[in-house]
C-alpha positions in Angstrom: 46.1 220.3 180.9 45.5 222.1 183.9 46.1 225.9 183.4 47.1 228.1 186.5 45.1 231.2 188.0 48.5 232.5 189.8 52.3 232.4 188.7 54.2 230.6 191.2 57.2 232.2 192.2 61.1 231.4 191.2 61.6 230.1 195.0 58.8 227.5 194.7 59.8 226.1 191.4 63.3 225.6 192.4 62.3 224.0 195.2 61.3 220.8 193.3 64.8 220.3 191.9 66.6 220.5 195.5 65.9 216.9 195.9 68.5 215.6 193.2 71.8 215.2 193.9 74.5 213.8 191.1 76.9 212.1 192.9 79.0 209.6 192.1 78.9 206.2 193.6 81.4 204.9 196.2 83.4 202.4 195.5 86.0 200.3 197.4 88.6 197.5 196.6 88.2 194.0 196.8 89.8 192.3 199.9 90.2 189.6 198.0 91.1 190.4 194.3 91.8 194.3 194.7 89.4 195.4 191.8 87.0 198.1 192.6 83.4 197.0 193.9 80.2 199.4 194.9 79.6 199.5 198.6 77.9 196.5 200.7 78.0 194.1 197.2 79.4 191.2 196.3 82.4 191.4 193.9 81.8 190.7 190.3 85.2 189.3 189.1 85.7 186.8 192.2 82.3 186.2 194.1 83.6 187.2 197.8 82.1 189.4 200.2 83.6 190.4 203.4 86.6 188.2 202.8 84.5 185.2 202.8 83.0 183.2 199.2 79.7 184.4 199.0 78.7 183.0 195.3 80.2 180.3 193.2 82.1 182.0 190.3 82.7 179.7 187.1 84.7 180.3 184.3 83.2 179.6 180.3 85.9 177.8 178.1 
């Protein structure tokens, strides 16, 4: 390990954890179905995108 000739100050240390922010992430509703859905994704429970079918979504019986 690499030991340190100075102490580096309060300011500088906390500078390294200014980077992270906890946010949460945005979600909006389905055009088609209504259920919640991240931003710019295709929806999970029906497949559409921008109003328009953008995967095949099958059902398992």
């Amino acid at each position: 390990m690499a030991h340190p000739k100075h102490r580096h100050s309060k300011e500088r240390s906390r500078k390294r954890r200014t980077h992270y922010k906890a946010i949460v992430p945005t979600t909006v509703t389905c055009s088609n179905c209504g259920s919640p859905v991240l931003l710019h994704r295709v929806c999970p429970e029906c497949g559409y995108y921008k109003g328009k079918p953008a995967i095949e979504k099958t059902t398992v019986a």
